[in-house]
RODO-2510 file (C-alpha; in nm, 4 decimals, decimal comma):
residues 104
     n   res          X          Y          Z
     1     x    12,3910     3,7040    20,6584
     2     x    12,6275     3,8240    20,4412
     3     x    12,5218     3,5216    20,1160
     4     x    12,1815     3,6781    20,1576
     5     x    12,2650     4,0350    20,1344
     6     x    12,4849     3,9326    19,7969
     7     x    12,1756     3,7632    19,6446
     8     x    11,9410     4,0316    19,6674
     9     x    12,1611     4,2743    19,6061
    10     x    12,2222     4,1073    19,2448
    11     x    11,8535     4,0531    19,1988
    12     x    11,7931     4,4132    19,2687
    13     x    12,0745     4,4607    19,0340
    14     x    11,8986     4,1762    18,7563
    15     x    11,5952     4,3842    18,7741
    16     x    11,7223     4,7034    18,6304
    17     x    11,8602     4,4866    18,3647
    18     x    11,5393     4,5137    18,2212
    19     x    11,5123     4,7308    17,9206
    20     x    11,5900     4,8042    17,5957
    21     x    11,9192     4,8198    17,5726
    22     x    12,0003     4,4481    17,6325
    23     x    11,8675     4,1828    17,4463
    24     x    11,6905     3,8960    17,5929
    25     x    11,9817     3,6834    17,4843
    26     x    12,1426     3,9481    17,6643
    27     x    12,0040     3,9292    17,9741
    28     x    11,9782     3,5553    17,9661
    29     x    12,3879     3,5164    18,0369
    30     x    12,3688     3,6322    18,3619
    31     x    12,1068     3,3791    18,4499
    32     x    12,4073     3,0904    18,5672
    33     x    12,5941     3,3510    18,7132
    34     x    12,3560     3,4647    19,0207
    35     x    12,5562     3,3126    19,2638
    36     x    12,8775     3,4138    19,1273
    37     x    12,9358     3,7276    19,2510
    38     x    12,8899     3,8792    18,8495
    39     x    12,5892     4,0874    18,9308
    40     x    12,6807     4,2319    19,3000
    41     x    13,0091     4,4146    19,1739
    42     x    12,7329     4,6083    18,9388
    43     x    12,5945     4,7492    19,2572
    44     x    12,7899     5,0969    19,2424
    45     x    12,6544     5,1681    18,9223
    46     x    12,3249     5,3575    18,8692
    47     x    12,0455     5,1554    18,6277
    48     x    12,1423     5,3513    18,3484
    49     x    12,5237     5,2636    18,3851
    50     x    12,4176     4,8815    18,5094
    51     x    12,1975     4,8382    18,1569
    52     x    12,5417     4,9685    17,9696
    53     x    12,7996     4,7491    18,1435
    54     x    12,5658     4,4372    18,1675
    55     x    12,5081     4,4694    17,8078
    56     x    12,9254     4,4837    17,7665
    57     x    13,0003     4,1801    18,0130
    58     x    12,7087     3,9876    17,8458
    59     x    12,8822     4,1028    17,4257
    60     x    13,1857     4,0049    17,5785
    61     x    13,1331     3,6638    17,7532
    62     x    13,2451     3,7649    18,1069
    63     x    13,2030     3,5340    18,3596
    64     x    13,4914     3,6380    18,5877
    65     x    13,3690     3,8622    18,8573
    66     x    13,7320     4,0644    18,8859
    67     x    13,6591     4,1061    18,4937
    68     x    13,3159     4,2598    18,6030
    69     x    13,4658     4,4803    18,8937
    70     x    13,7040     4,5979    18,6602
    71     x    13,4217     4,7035    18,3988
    72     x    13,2012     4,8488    18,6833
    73     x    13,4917     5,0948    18,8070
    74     x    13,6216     5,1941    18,4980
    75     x    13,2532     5,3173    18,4255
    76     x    13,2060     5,4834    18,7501
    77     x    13,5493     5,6250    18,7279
    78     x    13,4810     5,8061    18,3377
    79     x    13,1120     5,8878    18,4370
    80     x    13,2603     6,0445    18,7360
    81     x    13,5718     6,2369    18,5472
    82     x    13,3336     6,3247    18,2647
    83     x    13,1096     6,4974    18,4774
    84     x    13,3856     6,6897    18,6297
    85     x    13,4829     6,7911    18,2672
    86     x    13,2133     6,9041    18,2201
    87     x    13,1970     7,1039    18,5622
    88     x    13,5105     7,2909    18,4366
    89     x    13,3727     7,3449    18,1276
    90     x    13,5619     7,1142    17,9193
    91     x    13,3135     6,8706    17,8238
    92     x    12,9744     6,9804    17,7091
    93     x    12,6733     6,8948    17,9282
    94     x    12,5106     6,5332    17,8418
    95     x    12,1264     6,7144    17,8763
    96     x    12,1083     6,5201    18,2189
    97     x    12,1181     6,1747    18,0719
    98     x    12,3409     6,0153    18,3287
    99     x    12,1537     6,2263    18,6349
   100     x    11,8139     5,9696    18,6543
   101     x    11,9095     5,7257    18,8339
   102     x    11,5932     5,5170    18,8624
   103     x    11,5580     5,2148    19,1182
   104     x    11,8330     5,3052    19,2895
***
């Protein structure tokens, strides 16, 4: 059902967790939080974009999983608006660093 579509959703989401950016410490605060709703709202993010706002929810303690909706869309929202910047010619090109989107 619908509780076992939310966990593996967040442990597909825990797994691209997993790099450099975040700390083991890091990574660690989301362990208590599995069933919480915390990791599932990072699902609209890519793993590049999941690695930056897990390592933001983690610096800043959040626990709340509004807080983390908030974080996720604000993200997708100014990766999305950037990238139309940059379509108008605004905003130069990144070099493609926020097109691999790995394990998604």
């Amino acid at each position: 059902g619908t509780e076992q579509n939310t966990m593996y959703t967040a442990s597909q989401v825990y797994l691209t967790l997993k790099g450099p950016e975040l700390t083991d410490a890091e990574r660690a605060w989301f362990d208590p939080l599995w069933g919480s709703g915390v990791l599932y709202e990072l699902r609209m993010l890519n793993a590049n974009e999941r690695r930056k706002a897990g390592k933001y929810l983690a610096q800043m303690g959040v626990s709340d999983v509004l807080e983390a909706r908030k974080v996720a869309r604000a993200l997708k929202d100014a990766v999305s608006r950037l990238k139309d910047m940059q379509r108008l010619g605004f905003a130069p090109s990144t070099g493609g660093v926020n097109e691999v989107s790995m394990g998604d």
